[in-house]
N, C-alpha and C positions, 0 to 999 in steps of 0.2 A: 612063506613069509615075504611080506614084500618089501622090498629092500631100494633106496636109492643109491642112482650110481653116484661118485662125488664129481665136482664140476673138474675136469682135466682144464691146467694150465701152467705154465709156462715157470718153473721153479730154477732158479741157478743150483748147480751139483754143490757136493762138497759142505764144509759148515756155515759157511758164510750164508746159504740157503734159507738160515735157521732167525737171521738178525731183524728182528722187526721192533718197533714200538707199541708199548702196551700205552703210552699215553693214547686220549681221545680224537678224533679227531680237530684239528683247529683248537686245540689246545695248542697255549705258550705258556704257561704257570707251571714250572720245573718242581715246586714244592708240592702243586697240588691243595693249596690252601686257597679261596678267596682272594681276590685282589684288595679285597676292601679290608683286609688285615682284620677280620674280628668277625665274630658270629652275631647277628641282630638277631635281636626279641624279639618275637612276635605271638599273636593272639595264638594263629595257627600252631606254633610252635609248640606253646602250654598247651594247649589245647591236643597235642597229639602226647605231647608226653604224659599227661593226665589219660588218654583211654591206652594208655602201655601200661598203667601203674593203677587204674583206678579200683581195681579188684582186693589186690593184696590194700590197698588203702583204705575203703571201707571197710575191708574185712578186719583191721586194726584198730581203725578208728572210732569204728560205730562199737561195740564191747569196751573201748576206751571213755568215749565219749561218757556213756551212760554211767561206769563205773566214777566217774569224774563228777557227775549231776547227783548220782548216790551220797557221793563222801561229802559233797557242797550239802547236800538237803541236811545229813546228819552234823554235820561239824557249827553251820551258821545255825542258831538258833530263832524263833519266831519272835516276837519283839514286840510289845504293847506301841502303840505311836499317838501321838496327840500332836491335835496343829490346830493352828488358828489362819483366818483368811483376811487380807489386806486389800482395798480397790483403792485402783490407783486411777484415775481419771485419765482420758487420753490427752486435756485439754487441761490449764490453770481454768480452776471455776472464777468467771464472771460475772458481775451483775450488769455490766451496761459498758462499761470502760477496757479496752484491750491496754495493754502495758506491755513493755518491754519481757517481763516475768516471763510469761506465757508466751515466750518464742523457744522454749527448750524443747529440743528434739526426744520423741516420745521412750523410744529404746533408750538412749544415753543415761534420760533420767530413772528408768526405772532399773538399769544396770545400779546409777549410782546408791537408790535405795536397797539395794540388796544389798551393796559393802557396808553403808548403815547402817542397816539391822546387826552385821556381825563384827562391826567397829568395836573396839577396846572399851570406847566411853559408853556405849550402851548397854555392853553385858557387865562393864562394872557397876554404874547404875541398877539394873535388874539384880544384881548380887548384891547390894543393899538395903534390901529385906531381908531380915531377920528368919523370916519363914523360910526363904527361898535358899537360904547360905545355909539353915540348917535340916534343910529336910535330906534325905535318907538318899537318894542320889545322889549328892554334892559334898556329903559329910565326911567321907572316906576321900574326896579327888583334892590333892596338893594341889594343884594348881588350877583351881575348877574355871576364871574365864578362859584361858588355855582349850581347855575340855568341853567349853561350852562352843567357843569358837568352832572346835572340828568334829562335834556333835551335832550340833544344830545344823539343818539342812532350810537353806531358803533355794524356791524354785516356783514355776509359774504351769505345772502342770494342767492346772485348772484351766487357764483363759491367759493369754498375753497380758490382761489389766490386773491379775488378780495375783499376788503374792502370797505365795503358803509356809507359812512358819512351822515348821515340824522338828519332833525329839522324839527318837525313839528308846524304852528304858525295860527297866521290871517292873517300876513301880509306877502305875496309872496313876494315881492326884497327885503325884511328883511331877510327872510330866506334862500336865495341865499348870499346874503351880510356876513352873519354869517357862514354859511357852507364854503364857499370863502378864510374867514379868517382862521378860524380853519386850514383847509386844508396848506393852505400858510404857515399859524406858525407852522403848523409838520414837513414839508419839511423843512422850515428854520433854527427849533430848534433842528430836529430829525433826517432827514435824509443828509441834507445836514452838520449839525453838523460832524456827521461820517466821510463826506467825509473828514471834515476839521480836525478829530481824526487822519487819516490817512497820512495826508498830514505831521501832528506835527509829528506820530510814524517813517516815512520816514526821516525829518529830524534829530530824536533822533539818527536814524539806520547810517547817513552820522556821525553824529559827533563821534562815537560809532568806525565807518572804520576809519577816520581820524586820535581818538587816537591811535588806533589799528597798524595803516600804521605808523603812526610819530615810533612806539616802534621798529617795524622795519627794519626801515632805520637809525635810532639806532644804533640797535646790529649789525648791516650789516657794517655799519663802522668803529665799533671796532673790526668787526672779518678783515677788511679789513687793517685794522692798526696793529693786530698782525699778519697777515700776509705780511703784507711789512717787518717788525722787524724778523719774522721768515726766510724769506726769500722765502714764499709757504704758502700760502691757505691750502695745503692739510697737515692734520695732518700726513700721514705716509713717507711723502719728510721729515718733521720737524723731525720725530724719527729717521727718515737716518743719517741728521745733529747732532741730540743727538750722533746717535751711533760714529759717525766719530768723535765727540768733544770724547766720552769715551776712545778709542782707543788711543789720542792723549795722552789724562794723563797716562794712560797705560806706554806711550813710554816713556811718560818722565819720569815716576816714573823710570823706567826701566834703564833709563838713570842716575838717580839721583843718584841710588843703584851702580851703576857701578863708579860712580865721586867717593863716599864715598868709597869705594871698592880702588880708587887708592889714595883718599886723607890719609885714614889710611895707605897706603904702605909705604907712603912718610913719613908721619909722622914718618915711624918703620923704616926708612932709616937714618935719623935726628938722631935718638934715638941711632942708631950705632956708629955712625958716632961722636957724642957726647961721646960715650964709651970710643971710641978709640981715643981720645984726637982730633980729627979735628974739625976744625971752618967752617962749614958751607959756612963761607963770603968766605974762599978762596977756595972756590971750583965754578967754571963757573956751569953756567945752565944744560952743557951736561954732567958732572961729577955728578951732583946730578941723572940726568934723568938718567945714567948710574948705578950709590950703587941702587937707586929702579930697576933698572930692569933692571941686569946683561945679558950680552949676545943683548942685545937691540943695532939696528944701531943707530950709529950718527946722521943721518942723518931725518931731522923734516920727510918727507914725510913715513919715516919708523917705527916713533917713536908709541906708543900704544896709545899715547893719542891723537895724530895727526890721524892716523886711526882711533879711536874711533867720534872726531870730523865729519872726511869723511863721515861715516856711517849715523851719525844722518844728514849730507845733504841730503846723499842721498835721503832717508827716508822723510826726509820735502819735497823735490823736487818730489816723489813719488806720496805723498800727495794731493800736490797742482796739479798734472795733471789730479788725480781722480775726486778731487773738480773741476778743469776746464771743465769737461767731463760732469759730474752730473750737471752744473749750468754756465745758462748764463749771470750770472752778475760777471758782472769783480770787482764790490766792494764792494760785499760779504765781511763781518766784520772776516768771518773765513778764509776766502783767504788771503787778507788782512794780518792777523797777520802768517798764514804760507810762504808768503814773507816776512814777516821782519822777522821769524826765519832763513828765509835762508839767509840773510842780515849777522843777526849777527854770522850764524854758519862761515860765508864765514871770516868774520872779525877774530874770534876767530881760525881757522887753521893759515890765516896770522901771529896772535899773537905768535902764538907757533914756527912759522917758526925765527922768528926774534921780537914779540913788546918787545917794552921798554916801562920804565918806563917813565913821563913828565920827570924826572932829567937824562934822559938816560939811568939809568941805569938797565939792564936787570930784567925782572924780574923771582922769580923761577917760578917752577915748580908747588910746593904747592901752590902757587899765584893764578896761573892761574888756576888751579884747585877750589880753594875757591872762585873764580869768577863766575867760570861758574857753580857751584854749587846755589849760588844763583841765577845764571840768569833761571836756570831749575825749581826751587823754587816757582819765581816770577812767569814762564808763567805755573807752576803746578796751582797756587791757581788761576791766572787768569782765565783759562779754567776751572776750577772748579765752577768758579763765574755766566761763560759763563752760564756751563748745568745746573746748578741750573733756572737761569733765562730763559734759552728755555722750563725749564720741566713745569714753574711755567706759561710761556705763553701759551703753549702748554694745561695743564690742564684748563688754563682761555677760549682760543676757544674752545676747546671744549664745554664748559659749554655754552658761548651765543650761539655756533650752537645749541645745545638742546632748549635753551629757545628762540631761534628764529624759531622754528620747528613750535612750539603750535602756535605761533602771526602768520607764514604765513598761518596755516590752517586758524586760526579765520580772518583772514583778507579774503581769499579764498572765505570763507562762507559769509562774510557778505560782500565782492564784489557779487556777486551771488543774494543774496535776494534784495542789492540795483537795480539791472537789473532790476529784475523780479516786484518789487514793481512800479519800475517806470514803468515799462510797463502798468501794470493794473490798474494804476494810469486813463488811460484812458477808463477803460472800463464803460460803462452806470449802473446806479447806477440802487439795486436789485426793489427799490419802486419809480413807476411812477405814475406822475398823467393819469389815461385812462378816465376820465369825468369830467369836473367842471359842478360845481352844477349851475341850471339855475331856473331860477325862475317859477314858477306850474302856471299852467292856471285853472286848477278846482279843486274841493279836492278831498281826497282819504278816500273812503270807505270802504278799505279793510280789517283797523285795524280796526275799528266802525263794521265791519260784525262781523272781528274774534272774539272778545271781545264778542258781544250778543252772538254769538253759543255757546262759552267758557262757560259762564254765563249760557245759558238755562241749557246747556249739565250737568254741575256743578250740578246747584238744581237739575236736573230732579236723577242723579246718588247719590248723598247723599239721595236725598229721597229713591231712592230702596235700598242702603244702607241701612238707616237707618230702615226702614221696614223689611228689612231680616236681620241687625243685632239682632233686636226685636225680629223677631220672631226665631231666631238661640238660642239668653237667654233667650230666653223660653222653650225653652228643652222638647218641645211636643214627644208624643209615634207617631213615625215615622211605626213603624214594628211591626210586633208579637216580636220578639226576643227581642223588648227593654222592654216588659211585662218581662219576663223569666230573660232576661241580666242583664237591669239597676234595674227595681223594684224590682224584685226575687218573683214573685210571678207565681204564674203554670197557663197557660192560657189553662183555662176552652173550649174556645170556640169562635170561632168568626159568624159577621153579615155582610152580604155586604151591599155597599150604592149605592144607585142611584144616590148619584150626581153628583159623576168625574166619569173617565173611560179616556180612549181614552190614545194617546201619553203621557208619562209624567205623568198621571195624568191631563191634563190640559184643558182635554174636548176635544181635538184637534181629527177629526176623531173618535169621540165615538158615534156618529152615533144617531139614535133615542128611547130612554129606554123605552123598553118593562116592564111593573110594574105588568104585569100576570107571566114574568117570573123570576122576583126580588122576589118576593110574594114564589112563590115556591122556590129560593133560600133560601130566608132565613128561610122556613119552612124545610126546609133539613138540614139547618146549626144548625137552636132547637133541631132538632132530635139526632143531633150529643151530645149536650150538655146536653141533657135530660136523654139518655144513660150514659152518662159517671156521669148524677147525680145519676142513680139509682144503679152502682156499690160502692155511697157513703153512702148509705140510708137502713135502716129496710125495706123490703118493707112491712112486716107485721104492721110495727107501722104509723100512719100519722108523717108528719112532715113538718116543718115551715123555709121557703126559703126566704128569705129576701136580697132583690137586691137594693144597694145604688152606691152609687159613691160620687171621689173626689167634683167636682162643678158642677155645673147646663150644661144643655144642652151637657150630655154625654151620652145619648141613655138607664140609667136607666130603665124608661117607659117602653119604646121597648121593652127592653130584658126581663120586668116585665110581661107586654101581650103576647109577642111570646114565652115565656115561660109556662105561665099557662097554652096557646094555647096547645102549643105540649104535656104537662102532660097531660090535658083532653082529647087525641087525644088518648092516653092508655087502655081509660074506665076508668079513675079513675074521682074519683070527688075532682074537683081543683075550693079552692075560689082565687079569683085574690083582694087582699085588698090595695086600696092605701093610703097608710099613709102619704104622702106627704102634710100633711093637709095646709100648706102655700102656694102651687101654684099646686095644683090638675089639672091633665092632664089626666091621666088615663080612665077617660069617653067617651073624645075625640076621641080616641083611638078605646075605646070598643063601642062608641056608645048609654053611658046610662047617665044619668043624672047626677048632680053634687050633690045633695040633695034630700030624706035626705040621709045619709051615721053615717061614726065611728063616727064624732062632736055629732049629735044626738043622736046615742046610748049612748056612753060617756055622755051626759049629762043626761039620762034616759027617754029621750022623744020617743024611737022608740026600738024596738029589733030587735037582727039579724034577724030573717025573715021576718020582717019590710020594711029593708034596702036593704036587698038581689036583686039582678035586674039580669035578665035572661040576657044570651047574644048568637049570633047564634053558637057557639062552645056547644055541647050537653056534659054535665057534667062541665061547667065551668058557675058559677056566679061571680057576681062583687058587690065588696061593695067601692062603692065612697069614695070619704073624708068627703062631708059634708062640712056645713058652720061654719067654727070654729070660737072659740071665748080663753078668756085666762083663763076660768074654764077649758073647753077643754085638752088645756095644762098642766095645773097642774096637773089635775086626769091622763093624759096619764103618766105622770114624776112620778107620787107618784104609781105606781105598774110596770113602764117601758110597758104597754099592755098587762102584762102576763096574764090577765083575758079574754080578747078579745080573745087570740091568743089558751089557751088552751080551750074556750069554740066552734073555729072555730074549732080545731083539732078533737074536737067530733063529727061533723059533716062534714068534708070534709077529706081527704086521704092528703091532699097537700094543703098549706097555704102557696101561694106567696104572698108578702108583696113587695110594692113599697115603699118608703121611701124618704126625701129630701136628698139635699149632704149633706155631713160626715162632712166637713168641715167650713159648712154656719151656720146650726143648732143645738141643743144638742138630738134633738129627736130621730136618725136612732142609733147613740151611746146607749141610753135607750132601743128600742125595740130591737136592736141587742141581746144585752145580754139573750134575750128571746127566739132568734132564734134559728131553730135546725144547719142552713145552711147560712152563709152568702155570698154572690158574690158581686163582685166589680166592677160596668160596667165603659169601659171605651171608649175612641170615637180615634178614626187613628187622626191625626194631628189636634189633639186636646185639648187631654189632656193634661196635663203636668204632666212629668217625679214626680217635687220634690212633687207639690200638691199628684200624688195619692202615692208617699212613705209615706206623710204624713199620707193620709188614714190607709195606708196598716198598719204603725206603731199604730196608733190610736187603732185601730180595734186589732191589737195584744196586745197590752198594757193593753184593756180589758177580754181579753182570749176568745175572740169571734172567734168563729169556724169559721173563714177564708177559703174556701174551693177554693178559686181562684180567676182567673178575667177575663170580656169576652169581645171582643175587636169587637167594633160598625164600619162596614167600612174596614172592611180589606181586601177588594177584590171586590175592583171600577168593575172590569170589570167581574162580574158574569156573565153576557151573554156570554162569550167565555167558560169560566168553567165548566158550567150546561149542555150547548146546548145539548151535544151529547147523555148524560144519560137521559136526559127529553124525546128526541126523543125517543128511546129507552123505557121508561116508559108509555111517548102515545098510542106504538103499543102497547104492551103487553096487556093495557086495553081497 
């Protein structure tokens, strides 16, 4: 047999030799949890907890499923259906005119006809036939809009445009009768309503022009009426007139200044005249006009006031031909009164050539002067009167033209929209009926399919749910790295297994297992861990190896047997002892009998070389468990085995001990502490993360030489791994 030697080095004597750290390397995490305080989700994660569980899950779920699709076909019954089909435009139909209407977004509004159709007011309208309240579906329902409401299904399976009204019942011309109605009361209450929304907002829009135009035709005949009074519509003809009225005052002011001008002459004539002892009475008219204004002809047509009279004819007559020119109304209020100035001018020259007084008798000078001083007066303030009232008419049209500006836009506009409204007045409304509902000739099973699939599909998916949620919170050691990661404990060493392999893990393609060359896998994989035990170890002194784990069925055993295996493969002599005394396996294994074993020595019926049993490994014996009893127990509890285990030491190099789990019994806890070396086996998607933290603390708690942990299964597919080096190994020997 070929055997390696172990590597010699350099160990301090004594116990202290024994003291190492089972944490990993470059580990600082004293719990062993995550830094990040908490397990993240991941795809990977389901995903591996789903091919751990996925077997027993189908195998539940599919017999589930199906019996679940069975009770759905027989329990929901098949169901007559009748429906009618609605098109709904994508667009407000127009004939020529876009409107504000036709900007509604196309989902919203066909949402909003679907709450329509199932609105209170429609189905209580449809419920108002006679026929429909009493036919044989609704006759028995208390409360049939209620019933109709969560009976009636509106949906668009057809097409996005197309609304389908459907009932489903027992009774086929019931459920055309009902669908019939409904449909009828939407048009009537919903869509045909609108039309008649439209029709009102049309006549609000007419009465809206109407006041609008009455305002108007209003202002339009007041501006028409100040301009008959102005004599021109146009405000800058009326400013002409203003200016021509200003001018006039002008002249007569001008005039006025000149009257006073010879009324004070006269008076400073009188004033002489008076000085010089003369009486005024006896002096004629031409004797006075003469002391004012020496040098002056006798004669009227040469006198100054008689030319001054001339002048202002002229001047009027001037006037009036301009005004004749500029306007064709001959009875113009301002022509008008510039004829009768020239009336009275014509009158007043007469006067001065010869009037008299009514009693004949001449009158002066001053007279006629203080006359026509107020007649200049009079037509001062009157044309004064004038342009005040042109100014004040003038700023009044003004004013209704502005405010008749805005009335003929808004009139404009809302002639405009009445067109256009009434136009599309005729255009075909956006929702038509495209099918009435007619009465079903056989039932439909198509909702009784979907429903059972629904159904299987449901169970069958909560069950594998629920199966890889299970097995997801249970936080099984997936990896070597979750050994190292999540526990913090140094992985010793791993074992392959024969029972996955292939894609996934999931058997898929893993072909048919060679157990000749599993057998030599994992005796390569001991050697690996056998090695790295004896760089732990005195190799001068024996020592005592004791492999436990969290719970049951995590390859303990195994790694008990292919362990003392590979130690006795050295030349050394290795006892294999199973202390598992509650469910002893270990013989099984090796091949020896189950009794007598430790129960009988412990009780003093037998001694170790008594119990001892050969096995075909040369240098390894085995000592069974024996049929225990709860003396057994006690006497193992009251020394913890340290008599057994130093009396093995004197007779073997190496004392593997098998033990139950850490976590079920008090007893691997007890022989521990006697141990030189403890290991922690643990199994691939098997263990559990927090169970073997448990351990791992347990076991520290007690200051138990923790020396690692060795992971059962960690490499399904050993035939691809080994093949090449085994070849390799065949020739050689």
């Amino acid at each position: 047999m070929h055997t390696q030697a172990p590597e010699q080095r350099v160990v301090p004597s004594g116990a202290e030799s024994l003291k190492f750290s089972s944490r990993p390397a470059g580990s600082s995490n004293s719990g062993g949890r995550p830094l990040s305080g908490g397990r993240e989700i991941t795809a990977i994660g389901i995903l591996t907890a789903f091919r751990r569980r996925w077997i027993p899950a189908l195998t539940l779920g599919i017999p589930a499923a199906l019996l679940v699709m069975a009770l759905i076909w027989e329990m929901i019954p098949a169901a007559y259906e009748s429906y009618a089909l609605l098109k709904i435009q994508q667009f407000e139909q127009v004939l020529n005119f876009e409107t504000k209407e036709r900007q509604s977004e196309f989902l919203t509004y066909r949402d909003t006809q679907k709450a329509l159709l199932k609105s209170r007011g429609v189905l209580t309208a449809a419920l108002r036939n006679p026929e429909v309240s009493e036919c044989r579906t609704l006759k028995k329902v208390e409360f049939p809009v209620d019933w109709l409401a969560r009976e009636i299904y509106i949906g668009e399976e057809v097409s996005p445009e197309f609304l389908r009204v459907s009932l489903e019942g027992e009774y086929p011309a019931d459920l055309a009768l009902i669908v019939n109605a409904v449909k009828d009361s939407y048009l009537n209450e919903v869509v045909y309503s609108e039309r008649n929304e439209r029709i009102e907002r049309l006549k609000q829009l007419e009465l809206s022009f109407e006041e609008v135009d009455k305002r108007v035709r209003t202002a339009q005949h007041n501006i028409d009426q100040l301009a008959e009074k102005l004599g021109s519509g146009d405000p800058k003809v009326a400013a002409t007139t203003q200016a021509i009225i200003q001018n006039q005052i002008l002249d007569l002011q001008k005039d006025l200044r000149e009257i006073n001008a010879q009324i004070r002459g006269e008076e400073a004539a009188r004033q002489i005249m008076k000085e010089n002892g003369i009486a005024p009475g006896t002096l004629n008219l031409d004797g006075i006009l003469g002391l004012a204004n020496p040098g002056a002809s006798s004669t009227t047509g040469s006198s100054p006031f008689g030319m001054t009279l001339q002048q202002q004819l002229m001047a009027v007559r001037t006037r009036i031909s301009q005004f004749e020119a500029q306007t064709r109304n001959t009875n113009h209020p301002d022509l008008l009164d510039l004829k009768q100035q020239e009336q009275q001018l014509v009158k007043m020259i007469s006067g001065v050539s010869g009037e008299k007084s009514p009693a004949g008798i001449p009158l002066s000078r001053i007279d006629v002067l203080m006359r026509e001083r107020e007649k200049i007066q009079q037509e001062i303030d009157e044309q004064t009167d004038r342009l005040q009232d042109i100014g004040q008419k003038i700023v009044q049209m003004e004013q209704e033209q502005r405010e008749i500006e805005q009335d003929i836009k808004l009139r404009d506009d809302l002639s405009l929209q009445l067109k256009q409204r009434r136009v599309e007045m005729h255009a075909p409304e956006r929702i038509s009926v495209a099918q009435a509902a007619h009465v079903p000739e056989k039932r439909e099973i198509k909702k009784k399919t979907q429903m059972s699939f629904l159904g299987g599909l449901a169970v069958l998916g909560s069950i594998i749910c629920g199966f890889t949620l299970f097995e997801w919170f249970s936080h099984r050691v997936g990896a070597t790295t979750d050994i190292s990661g999540e526990v913090g404990l140094r992985l010793v060493g791993t074992i392959p297994s024969p029972d996955r392999g292939g894609l996934l893990g999931l058997g898929v393609f893993a072909g048919k297992v060679d157990y000749d060359e599993w057998n030599r896998a994992v005796t390569e994989s001991m050697d690996v861990v056998r090695t790295f035990l004896m760089r732990h170890i005195d190799p001068s002194r024996p020592a005592s190896i004791l492999i436990t784990s969290a719970s049951a069925n995590e390859g303990k055993t195994t790694v008990s047997c292919q362990l003392a295996a590979s130690l006795a493969r050295t030349g050394k002599r290795v006892a294999l002892v199973d202390c598992d005394l509650r469910r002893p396996s270990a013989h099984e294994m090796i091949g020896g009998q189950v009794s007598p074993g430790i129960s009988e020595y412990l009780r003093g019926e037998f001694t170790l070389d008594q119990i001892a049993q050969k096995t075909a490994a040369p240098g390894l014996a085995f000592f069974s468990a024996g049929m225990v009893d709860q003396s057994v127990l006690q006497k193992l509890s009251a020394d913890g085995g340290r008599s057994i285990i130093s009396e093995l030491k004197g007779q073997f190099d190496f004392v593997v001990i098998d033990t139950s789990p850490l976590l079920f019994v008090a007893e691997p806890s007890i022989v521990a502490q006697n141990s030189d070396i403890v290991l922690l086996a643990t199994r691939k998607d098997y263990s559990r993360v927090p169970y073997v933290m448990q351990a791992r603390d347990s076991l520290r708690s007690l200051q138990v030489p923790l020396l690692g942990a060795i992971m059962v299964g960690a490499d399904s597919d050993f035939q691809r791994q080994t093949y090449g080096y085994q070849q390799d190994v065949m020739r050689l020997s």
